[in-house]
C-alpha positions in Angstrom: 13.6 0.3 12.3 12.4 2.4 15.0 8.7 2.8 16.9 8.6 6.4 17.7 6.2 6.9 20.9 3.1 8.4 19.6 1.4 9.6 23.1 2.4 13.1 22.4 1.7 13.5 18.7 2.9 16.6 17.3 1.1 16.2 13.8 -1.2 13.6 12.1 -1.1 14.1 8.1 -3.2 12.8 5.6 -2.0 11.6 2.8 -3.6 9.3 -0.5 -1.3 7.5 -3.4 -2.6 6.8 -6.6 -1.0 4.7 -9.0 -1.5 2.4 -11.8 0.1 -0.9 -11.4 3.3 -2.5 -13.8 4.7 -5.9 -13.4 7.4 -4.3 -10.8 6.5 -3.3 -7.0 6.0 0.7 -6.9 5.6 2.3 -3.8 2.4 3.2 -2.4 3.2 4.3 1.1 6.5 5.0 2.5 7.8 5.4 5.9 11.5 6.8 5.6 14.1 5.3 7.6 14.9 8.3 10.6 11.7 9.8 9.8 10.6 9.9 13.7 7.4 8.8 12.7 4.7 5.9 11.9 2.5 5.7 9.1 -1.1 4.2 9.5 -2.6 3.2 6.5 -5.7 2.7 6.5 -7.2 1.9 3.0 -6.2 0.0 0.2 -8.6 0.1 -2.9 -7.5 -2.2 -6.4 -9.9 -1.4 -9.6 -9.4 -3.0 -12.8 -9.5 -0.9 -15.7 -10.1 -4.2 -18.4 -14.0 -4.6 -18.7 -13.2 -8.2 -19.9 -10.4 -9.6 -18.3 -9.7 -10.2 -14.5 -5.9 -9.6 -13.8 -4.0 -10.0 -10.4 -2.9 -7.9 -8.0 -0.6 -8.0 -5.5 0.1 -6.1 -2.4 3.2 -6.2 -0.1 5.2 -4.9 3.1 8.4 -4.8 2.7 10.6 -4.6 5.9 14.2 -4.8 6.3 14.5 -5.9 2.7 12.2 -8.9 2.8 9.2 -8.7 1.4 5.9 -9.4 3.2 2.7 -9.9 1.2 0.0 -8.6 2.4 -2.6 -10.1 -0.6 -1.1 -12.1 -3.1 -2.2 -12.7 -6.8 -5.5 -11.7 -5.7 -7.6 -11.5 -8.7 -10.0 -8.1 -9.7 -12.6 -9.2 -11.7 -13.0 -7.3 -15.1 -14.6 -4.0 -14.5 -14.4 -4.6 -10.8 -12.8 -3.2 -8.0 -11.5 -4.7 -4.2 -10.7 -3.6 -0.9 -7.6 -5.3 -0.1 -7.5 -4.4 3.6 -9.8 -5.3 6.4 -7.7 -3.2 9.2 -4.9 -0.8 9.5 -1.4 -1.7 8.8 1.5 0.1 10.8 4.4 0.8 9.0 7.6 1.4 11.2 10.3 3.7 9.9 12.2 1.9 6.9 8.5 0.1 6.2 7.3 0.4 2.2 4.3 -0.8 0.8 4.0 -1.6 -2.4 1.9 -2.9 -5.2 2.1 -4.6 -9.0 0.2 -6.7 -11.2 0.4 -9.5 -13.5 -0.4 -7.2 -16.3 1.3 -3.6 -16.8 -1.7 -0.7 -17.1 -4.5 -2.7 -15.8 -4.6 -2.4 -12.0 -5.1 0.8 -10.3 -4.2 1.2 -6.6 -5.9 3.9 -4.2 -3.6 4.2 -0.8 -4.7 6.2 1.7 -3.0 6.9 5.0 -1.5 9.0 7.7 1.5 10.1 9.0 1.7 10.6 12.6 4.7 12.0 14.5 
């Protein structure tokens, strides 16, 4: 897991995931292992696509094989929508961030986030 320097930037690309949630992580923002770079993300939005059923969400780092979570079971209310992150997250090269539910097709996840080398 390298921190590339980031004084000199060479390029700053933004980038935004969409997905829609299973019961298994998927990827929402990946920084590839010998990638030279860092990837800032900046927003995380959750809405819920059930207008009468709050269902959980949750939202992890996973470094070095371990997972991290960054909001756990954290419930969107029926019809509803939440911003799961209050400041950036750094993800260092081999970093992934990824989100699932506790109910496949009701959770969609908004990512967005740049990639700076």
């Amino acid at each position: 897991m390298a921190n590339p320097n980031i004084v000199n930037v060479a390029s700053i690309y933004g980038q935004t995931t969409v997905t829609t949630c299973s019961t298994s992580p998927a990827n929402i923002a990946v920084n590839a292992t010998g990638s030279n770079s860092v990837v800032k993300v900046d927003t995380v939005y959750c809405s819920n696509s059930d207008n009468t059923t709050g269902y959980a969400v949750t939202i992890d780092l996973q470094r070095g094989g371990t997972a991290y979570n960054v909001a756990s079971s954290i419930t969107v209310p029926s019809g509803g929508s939440l911003d799961v992150l209050s400041k950036q997250v750094w993800l260092l090269e081999g970093d992934v961030m990824r989100a699932y539910s506790n109910a496949a097709s009701k959770i969609q996840v908004v990512c967005s986030y740049e990639v700076i080398s």
